[in-house]
Backbone bond lengths (Angstrom), bond angles and torsions (degrees), N, CA, C in turn:
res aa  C-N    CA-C-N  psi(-1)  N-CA   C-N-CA  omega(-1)  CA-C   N-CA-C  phi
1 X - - - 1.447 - - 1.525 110.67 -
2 X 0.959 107.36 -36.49 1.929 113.34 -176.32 1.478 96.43 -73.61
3 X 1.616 129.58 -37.00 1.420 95.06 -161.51 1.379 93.95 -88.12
4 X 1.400 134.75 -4.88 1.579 125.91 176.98 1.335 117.74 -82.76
5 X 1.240 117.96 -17.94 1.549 130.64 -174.03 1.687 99.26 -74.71
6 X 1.815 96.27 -56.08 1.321 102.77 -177.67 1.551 123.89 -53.95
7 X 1.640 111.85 -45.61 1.211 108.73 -179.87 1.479 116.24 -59.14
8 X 1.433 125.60 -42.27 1.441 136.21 176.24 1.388 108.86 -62.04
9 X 1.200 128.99 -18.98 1.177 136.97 172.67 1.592 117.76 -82.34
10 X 1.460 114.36 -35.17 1.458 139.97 173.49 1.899 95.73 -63.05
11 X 1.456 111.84 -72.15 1.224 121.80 162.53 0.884 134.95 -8.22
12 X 1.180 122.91 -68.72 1.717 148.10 -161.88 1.703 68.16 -82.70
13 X 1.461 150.21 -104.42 1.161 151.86 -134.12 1.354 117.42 -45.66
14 X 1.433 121.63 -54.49 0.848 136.66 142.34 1.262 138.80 -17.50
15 X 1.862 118.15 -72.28 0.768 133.40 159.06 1.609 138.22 -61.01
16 X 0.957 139.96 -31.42 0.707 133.74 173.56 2.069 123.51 -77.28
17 X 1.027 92.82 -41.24 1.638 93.96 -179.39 1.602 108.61 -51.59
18 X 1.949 103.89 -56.26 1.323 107.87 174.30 1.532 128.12 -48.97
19 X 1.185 92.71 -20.77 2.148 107.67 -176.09 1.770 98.89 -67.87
20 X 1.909 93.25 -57.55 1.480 84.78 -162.68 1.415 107.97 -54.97
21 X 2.016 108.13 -47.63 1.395 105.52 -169.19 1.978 118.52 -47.51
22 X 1.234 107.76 -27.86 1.786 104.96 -164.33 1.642 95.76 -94.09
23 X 1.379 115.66 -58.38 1.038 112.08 -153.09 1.589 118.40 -68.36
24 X 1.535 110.33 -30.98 1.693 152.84 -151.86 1.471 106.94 31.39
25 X 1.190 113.03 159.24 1.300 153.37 -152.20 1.545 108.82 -92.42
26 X 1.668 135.49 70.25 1.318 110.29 -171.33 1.925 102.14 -105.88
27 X 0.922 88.37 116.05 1.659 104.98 166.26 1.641 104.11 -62.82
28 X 1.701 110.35 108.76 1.608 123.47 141.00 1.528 140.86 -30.79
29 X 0.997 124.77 55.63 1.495 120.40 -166.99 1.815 125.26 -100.55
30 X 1.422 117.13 139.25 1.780 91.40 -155.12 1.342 77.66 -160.34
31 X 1.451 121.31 123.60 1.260 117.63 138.14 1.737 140.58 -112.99
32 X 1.453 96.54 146.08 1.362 103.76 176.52 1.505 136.23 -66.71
33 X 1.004 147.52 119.18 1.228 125.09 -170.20 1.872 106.39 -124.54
34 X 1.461 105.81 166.38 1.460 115.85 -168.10 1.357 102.87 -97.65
35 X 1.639 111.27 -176.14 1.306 110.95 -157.86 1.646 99.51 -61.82
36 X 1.348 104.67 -47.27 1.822 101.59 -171.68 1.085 121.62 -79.38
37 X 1.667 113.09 11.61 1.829 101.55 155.02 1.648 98.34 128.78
38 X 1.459 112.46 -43.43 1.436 130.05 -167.87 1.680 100.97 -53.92
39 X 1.533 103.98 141.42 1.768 108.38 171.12 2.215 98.25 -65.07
40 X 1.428 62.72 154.58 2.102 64.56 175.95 1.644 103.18 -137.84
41 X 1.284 100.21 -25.96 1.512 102.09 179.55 1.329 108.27 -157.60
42 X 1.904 120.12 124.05 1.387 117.94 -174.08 1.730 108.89 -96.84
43 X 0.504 158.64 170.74 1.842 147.17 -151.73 1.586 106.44 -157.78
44 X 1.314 132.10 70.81 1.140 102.59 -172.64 1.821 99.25 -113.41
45 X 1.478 101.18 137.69 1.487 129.90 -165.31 1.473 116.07 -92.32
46 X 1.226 129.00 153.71 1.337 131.48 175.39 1.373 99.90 -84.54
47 X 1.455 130.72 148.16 1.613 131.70 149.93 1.389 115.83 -78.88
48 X 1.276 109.86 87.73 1.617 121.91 -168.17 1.815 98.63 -51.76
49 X 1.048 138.81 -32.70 1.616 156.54 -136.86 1.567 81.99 -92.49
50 X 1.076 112.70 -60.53 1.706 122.26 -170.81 1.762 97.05 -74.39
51 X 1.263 137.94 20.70 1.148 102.14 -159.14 1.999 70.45 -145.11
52 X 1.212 120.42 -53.31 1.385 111.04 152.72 1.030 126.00 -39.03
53 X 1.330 136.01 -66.89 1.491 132.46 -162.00 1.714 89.61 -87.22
54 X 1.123 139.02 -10.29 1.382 101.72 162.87 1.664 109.05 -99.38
55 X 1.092 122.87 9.65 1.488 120.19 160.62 1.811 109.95 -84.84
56 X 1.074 107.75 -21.00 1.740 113.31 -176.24 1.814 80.13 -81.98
57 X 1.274 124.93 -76.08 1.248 107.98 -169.05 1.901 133.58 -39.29
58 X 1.426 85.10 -25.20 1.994 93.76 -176.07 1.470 95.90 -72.97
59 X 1.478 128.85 -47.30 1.283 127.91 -152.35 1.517 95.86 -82.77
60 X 1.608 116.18 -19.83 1.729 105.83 -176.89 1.569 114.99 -68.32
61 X 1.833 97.08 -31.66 1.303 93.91 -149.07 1.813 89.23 -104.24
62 X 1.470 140.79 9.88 1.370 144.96 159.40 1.430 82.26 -85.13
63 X 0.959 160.00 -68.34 1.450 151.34 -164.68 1.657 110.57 -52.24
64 X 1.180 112.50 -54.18 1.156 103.82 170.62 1.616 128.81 -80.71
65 X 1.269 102.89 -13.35 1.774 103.12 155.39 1.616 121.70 -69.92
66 X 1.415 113.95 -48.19 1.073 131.39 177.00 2.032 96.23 -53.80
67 X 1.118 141.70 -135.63 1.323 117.92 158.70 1.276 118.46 52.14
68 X 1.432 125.39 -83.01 1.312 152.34 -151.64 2.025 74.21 -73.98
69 X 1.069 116.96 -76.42 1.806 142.88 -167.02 1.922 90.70 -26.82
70 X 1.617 98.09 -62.10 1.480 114.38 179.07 1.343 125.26 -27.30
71 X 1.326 100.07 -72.11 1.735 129.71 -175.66 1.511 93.60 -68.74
72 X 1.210 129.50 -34.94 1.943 104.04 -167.94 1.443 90.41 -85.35
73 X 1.837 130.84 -35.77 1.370 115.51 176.95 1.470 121.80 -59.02
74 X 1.114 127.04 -30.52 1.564 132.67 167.49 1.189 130.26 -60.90
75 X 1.678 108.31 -40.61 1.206 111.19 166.27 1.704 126.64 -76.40
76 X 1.645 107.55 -13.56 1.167 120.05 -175.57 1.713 106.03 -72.86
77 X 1.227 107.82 -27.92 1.554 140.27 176.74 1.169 109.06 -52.14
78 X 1.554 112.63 -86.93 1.385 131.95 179.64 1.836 118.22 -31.97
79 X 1.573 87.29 -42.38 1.717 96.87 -165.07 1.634 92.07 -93.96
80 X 1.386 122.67 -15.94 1.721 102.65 166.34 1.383 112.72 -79.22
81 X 1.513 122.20 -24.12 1.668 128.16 -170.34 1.134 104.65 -82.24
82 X 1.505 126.74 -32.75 1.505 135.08 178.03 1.428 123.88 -76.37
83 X 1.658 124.66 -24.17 1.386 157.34 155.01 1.823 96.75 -50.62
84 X 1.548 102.53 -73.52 1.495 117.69 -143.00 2.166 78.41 -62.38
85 X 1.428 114.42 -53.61 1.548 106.33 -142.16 1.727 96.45 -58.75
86 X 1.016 127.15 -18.71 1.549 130.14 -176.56 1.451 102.92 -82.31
87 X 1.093 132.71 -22.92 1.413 122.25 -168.67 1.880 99.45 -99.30
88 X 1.117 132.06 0.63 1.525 138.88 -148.76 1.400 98.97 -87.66
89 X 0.909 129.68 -20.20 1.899 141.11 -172.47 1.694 103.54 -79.01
């Protein structure tokens, strides 16, 4: 659970700054106006596009931390089991 929390946590950090910086962030904004001209309703929208592809980006790059997390625990493994079997005598 910690190294998945962590990686999604890595993710989200990660991810997101780089999203806004590449992809950028454009805020929807539109107003309506009535017959005599006056605003009546200001509308401002999420950019769903920016909000997908920087959720595809968080989950690429927690995936690839997570992964990354994997391989250094295995290898941390290998080289303690490979250490320990020589010292066992």
């Amino acid at each position: 659970m910690k190294k998945f929390f962590g990686s999604l946590f890595g993710g989200l950090v990660l991810g997101l700054p780089l999203a806004y910086w590449w992809i950028g962030y454009d805020s929807i904004t539109y107003s309506q106006f009535n017959l005599a001209g006056v605003d009546e309703v200001i509308v401002r929208e999420m950019d769903f596009d920016f909000v997908f592809y920087a959720s595809l980006l968080v989950v690429a790059i927690a995936a690839a931390l997570f992964a990354l997390w994997s391989w250094m625990e295995k290898k941390r493994e290998d080289r303690f089991y490979r250490n320990d079997s020589g010292n066992s005598k």
